[in-house]
Backbone bond lengths (Angstrom), bond angles and torsions (degrees), N, CA, C in turn:
res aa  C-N    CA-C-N  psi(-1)  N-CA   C-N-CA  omega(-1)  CA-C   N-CA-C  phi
1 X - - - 1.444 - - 1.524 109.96 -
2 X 1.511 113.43 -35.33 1.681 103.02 -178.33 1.350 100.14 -68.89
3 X 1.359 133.09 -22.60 1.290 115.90 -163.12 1.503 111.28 -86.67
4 X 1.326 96.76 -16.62 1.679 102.99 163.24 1.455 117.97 -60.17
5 X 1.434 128.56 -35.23 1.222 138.04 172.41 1.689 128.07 -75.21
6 X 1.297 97.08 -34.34 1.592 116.26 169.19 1.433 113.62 -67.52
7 X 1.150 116.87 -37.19 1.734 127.25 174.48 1.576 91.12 -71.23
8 X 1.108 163.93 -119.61 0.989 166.26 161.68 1.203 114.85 34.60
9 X 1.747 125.67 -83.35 0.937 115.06 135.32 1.543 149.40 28.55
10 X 1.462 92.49 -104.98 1.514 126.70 167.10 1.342 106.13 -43.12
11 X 1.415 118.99 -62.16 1.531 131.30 -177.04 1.783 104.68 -46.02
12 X 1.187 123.28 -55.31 1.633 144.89 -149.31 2.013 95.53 -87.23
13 X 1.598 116.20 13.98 1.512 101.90 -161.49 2.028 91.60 -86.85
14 X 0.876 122.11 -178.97 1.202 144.68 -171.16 2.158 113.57 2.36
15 X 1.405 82.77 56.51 1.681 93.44 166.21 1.787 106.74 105.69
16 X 1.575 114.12 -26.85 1.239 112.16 -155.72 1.633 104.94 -88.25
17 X 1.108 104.00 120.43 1.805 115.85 -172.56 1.441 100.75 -127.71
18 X 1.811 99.18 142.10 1.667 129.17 -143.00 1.915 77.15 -107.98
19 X 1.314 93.81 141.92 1.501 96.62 175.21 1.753 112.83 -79.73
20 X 0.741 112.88 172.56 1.863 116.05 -171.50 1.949 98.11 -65.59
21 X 1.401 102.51 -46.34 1.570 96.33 178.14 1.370 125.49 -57.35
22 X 1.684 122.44 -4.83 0.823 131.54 177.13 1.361 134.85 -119.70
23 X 1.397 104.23 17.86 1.542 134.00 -177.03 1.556 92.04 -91.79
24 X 1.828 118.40 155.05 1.144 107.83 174.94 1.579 123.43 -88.47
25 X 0.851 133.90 150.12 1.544 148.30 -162.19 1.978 97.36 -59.46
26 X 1.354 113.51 121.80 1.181 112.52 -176.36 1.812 126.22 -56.70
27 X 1.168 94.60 -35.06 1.596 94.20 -179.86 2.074 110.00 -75.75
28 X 1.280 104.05 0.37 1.193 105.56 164.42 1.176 132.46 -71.62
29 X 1.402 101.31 -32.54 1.292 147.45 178.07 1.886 111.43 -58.55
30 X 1.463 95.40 -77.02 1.592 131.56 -158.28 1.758 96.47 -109.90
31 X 1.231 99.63 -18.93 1.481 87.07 -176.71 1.518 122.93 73.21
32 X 1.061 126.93 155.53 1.392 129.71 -149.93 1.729 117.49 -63.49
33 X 1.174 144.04 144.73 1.428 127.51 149.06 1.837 131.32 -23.39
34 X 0.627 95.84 94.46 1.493 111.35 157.99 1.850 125.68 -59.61
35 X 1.396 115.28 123.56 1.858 108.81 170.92 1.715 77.68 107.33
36 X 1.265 79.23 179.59 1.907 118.50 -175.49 1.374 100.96 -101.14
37 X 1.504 86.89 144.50 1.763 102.09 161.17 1.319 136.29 -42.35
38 X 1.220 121.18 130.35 1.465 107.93 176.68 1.451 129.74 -111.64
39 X 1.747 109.41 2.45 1.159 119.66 148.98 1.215 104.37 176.01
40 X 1.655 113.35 169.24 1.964 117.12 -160.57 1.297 99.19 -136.56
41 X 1.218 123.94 -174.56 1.577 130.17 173.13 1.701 102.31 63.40
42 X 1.667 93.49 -140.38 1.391 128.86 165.14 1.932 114.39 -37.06
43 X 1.257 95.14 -55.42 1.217 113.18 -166.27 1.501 101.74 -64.87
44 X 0.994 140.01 -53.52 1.594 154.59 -171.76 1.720 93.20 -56.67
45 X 1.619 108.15 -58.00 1.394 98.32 -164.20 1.686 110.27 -58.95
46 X 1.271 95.19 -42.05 1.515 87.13 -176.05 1.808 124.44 -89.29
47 X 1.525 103.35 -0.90 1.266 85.65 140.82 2.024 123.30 -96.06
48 X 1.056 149.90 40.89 0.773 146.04 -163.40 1.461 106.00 -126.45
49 X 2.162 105.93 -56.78 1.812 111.78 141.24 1.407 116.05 -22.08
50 X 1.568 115.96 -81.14 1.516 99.55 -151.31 1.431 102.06 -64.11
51 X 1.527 141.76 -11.74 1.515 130.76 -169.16 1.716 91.90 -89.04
52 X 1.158 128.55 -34.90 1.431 121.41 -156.24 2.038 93.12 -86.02
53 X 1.730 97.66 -22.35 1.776 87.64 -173.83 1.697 97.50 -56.10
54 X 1.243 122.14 -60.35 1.473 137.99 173.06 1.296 115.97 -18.40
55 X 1.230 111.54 -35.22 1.655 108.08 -171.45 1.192 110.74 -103.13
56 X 1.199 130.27 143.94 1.844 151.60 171.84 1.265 99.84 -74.11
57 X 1.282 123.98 116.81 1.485 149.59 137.59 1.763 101.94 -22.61
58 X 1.370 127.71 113.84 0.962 122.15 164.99 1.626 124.41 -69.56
59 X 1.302 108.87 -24.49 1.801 128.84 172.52 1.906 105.20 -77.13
60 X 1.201 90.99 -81.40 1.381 88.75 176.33 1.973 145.11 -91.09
61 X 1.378 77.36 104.90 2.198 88.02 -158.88 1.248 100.99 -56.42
62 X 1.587 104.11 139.81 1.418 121.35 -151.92 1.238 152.72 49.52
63 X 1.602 114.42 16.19 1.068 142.21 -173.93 1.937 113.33 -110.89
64 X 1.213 96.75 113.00 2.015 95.03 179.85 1.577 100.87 -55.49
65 X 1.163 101.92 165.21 1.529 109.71 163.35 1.331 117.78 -70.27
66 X 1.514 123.37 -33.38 1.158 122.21 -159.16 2.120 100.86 -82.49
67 X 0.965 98.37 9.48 1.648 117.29 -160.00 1.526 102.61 -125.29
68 X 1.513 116.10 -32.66 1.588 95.44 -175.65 1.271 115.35 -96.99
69 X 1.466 122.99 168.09 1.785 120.52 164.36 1.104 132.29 -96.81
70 X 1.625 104.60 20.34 1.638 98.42 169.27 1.478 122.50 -87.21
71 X 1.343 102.14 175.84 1.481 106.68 -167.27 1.648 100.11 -66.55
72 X 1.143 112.13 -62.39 1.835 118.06 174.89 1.165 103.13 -22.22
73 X 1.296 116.71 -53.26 1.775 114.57 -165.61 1.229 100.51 -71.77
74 X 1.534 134.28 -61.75 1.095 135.52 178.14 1.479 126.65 -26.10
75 X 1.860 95.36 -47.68 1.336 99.08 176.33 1.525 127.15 -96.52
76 X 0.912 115.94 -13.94 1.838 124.34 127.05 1.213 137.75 -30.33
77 X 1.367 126.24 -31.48 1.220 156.96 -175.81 1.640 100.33 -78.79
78 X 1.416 99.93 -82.38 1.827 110.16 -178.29 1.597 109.31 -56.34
79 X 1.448 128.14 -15.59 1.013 141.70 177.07 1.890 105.03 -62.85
80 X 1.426 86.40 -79.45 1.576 86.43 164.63 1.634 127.61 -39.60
81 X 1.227 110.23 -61.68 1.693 127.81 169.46 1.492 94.22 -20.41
C-alpha cells in the first residue's frame, strides 16, 4: 500500500500531475465495500445527488460535484455511488 502512495507522489514531483484516470482505483487501495445495499435504481441516484450536491468540486470553486463537468467531480460522484 505505501508503494501505492510513493508512485503518486513520486509521479506529482516538480509540477507534473497524473490525470484522475490514472490514479489507482480505490478499492485497490481500501479494498472493496463491505455491508448491504442501501438502495438501487432511482433511489441510489438520488441519494448519491443530494450527497454529491454537498460536496465542493475541487476543480471548479463554488460548484457541487453533483453540478460540475469535470472529470474529478465525475469521479467523486461514482465514488460516492
Amino acid at each position: 500500500m505505501l508503494g501505492v502512495y510513493l508512485m503518486i507522489f513520486a509521479a506529482s514531483n516538480a509540477g507534473d500531475v497524473l490525470p484522475v484516470s490514472e490514479l489507482p482505483e480505490p478499492a485497490k487501495i481500501v479494498g472493496n465495500p463491505q455491508g448491504s445495499t442501501i438502495a438501487v435504481g432511482p433511489e441510489l441516484e438520488a441519494i448519491t445527488e443530494a450527497v454529491g450536491s454537498r460536496m465542493c468540486c475541487p476543480v471548479c470553486q463554488g460548484s457541487s460535484v453533483s453540478a460540475s463537468p469535470s472529470e474529478m467531480a465525475r469521479n467523486m460522484k461514482a465514488q460516492v455511488k
